[in-house]
C-alpha positions in Angstrom: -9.0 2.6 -10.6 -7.6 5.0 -8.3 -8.4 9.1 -7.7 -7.0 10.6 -10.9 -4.4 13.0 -10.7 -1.8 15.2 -12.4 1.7 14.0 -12.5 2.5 16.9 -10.6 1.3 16.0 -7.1 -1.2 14.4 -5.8 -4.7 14.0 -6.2 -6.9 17.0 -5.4 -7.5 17.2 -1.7 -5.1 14.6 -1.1 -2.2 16.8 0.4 -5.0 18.5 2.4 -5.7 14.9 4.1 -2.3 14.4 4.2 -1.6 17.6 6.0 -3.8 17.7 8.2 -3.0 13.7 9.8 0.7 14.5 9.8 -0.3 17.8 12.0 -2.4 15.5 14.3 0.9 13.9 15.0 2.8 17.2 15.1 4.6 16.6 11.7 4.9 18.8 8.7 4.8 17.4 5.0 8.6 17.8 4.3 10.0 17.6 0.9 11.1 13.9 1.7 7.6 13.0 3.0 6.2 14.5 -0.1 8.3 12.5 -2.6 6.9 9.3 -1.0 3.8 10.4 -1.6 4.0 11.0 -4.8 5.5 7.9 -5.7 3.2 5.9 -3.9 0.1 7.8 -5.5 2.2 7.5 -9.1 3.1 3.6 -8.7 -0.7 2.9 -7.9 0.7 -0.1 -6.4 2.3 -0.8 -2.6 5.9 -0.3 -3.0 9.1 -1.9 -1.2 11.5 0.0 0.6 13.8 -0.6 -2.3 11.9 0.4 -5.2 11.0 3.6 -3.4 15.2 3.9 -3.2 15.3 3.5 -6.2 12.9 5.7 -7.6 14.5 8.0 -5.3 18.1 8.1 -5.3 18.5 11.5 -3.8 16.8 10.2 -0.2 18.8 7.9 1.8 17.6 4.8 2.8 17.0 5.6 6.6 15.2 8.9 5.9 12.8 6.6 4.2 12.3 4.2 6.6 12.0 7.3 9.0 9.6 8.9 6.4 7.6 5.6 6.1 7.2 5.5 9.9 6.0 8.8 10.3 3.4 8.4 7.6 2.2 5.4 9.2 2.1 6.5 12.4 -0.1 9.5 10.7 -2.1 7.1 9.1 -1.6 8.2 5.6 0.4 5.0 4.7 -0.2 1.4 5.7 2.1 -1.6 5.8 1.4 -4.2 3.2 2.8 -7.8 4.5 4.1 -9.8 1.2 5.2 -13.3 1.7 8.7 -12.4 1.1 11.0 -10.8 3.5 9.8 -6.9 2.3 6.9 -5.3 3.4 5.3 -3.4 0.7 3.8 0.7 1.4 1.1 2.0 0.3 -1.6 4.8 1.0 -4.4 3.9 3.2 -7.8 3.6 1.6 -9.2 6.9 2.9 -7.3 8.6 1.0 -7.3 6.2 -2.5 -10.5 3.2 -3.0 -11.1 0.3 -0.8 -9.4 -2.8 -2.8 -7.6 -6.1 -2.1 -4.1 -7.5 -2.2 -3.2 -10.5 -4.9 0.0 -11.6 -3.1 2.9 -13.9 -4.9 4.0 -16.8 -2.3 6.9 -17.2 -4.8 8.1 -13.6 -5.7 6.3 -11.1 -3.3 5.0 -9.4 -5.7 1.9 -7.6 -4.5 -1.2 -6.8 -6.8 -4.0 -4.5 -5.9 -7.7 -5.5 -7.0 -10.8 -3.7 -6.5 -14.2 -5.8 -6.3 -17.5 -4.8 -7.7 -20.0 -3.3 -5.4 -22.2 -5.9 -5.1 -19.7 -8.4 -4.5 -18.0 -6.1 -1.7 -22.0 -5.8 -0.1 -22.3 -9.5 0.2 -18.4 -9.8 1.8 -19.2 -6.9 4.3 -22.4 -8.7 5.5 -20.9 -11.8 5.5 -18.2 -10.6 7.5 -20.2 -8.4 9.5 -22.5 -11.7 10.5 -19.3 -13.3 11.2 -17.5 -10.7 13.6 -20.7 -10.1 15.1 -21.5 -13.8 16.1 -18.2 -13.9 17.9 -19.2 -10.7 19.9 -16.3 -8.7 17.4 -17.1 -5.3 16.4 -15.7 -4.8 12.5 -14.5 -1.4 11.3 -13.2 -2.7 7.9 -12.0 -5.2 6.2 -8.9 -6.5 4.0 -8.4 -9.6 1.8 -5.3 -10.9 0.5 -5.3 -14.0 -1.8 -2.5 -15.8 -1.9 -0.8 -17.6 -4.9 1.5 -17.4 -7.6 1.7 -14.5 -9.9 1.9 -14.7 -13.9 5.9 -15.0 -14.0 6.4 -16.9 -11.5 4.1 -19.6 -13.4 5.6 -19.4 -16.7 8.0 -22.1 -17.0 11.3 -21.6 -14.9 9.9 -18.5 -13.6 9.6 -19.6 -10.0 12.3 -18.1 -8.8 13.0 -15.5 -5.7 13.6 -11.9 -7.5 16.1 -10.0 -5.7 14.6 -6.8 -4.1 15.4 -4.2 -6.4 18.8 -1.9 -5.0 20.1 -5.4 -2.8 22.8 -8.0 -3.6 
């Protein structure tokens, strides 16, 4: 489960992280980088570039990609890699919960997952042990299992959706 929130705006403290990254880069929170934020924090899920157009009509396409690209660059967003041809966005962990990625081979349809704690202990020391044999420093670490989501099981359902606002 992620921070909760008001439907307002983001989590408390949030826009203060926010903020203060974008300023590192020399950016201000506009109203356009704001609006992706809040969807982003309201989905709860990493978002293609054309759901986010479609959730916001009002904001062109390229001031999105723009916007996404900035945020990025201000580490506030991350880039999540589906196995279709969109990337997926969504906030980076500092400023939500550490958690995984369930990712459709069929669809592209990206799930987040958190783990318990104890399971998350054991994969960090594992993975720590690992890194570490091979003289690798780790920072952090990400897990994306790959496989078929619920529709795309169901009988006829493996099909390739059609990215939402694209013919």
């Amino acid at each position: 489960m992620r921070a909760s929130h008001d439907s307002k705006g983001p989590p408390s403290g949030v826009d203060a992280q926010v903020r203060s990254q974008l300023q590192r880069r020399g950016l201000r929170l506009t109203g356009g980088r704001q609006a992706i934020l809040n969807l982003l924090i309201e989905a709860q899920h990493p978002l293609s570039i054309g759901e986010i157009a479609a959730a916001l009509p009002g904001l062109p396409r390229s001031s999105a990609y723009r916007h996404l690209a900035d945020l990025q660059a201000a580490a506030v967003v991350r880039r999540v890699a589906a196995s279709d041809e969109f990337a997926r966005f969504e906030l980076v962990e500092e400023l939500t919960i550490h958690h995984h990625h369930l990712i459709c081979t069929s669809c592209g349809t990206v799930i987040d997952v958190a783990s318990s704690a104890a399971l998350e202990q054991a994969m960090s020391q594992h993975l720590d042990h690992l890194a570490l044999a091979h003289g690798f420093q780790p920072q952090s670490h990400r897990i994306d299992v790959l496989g078929l989501c619920l529709a795309c099981r169901a009988p006829g359902g493996a099909t390739i959706r059609q990215e939402p606002g694209r013919s």
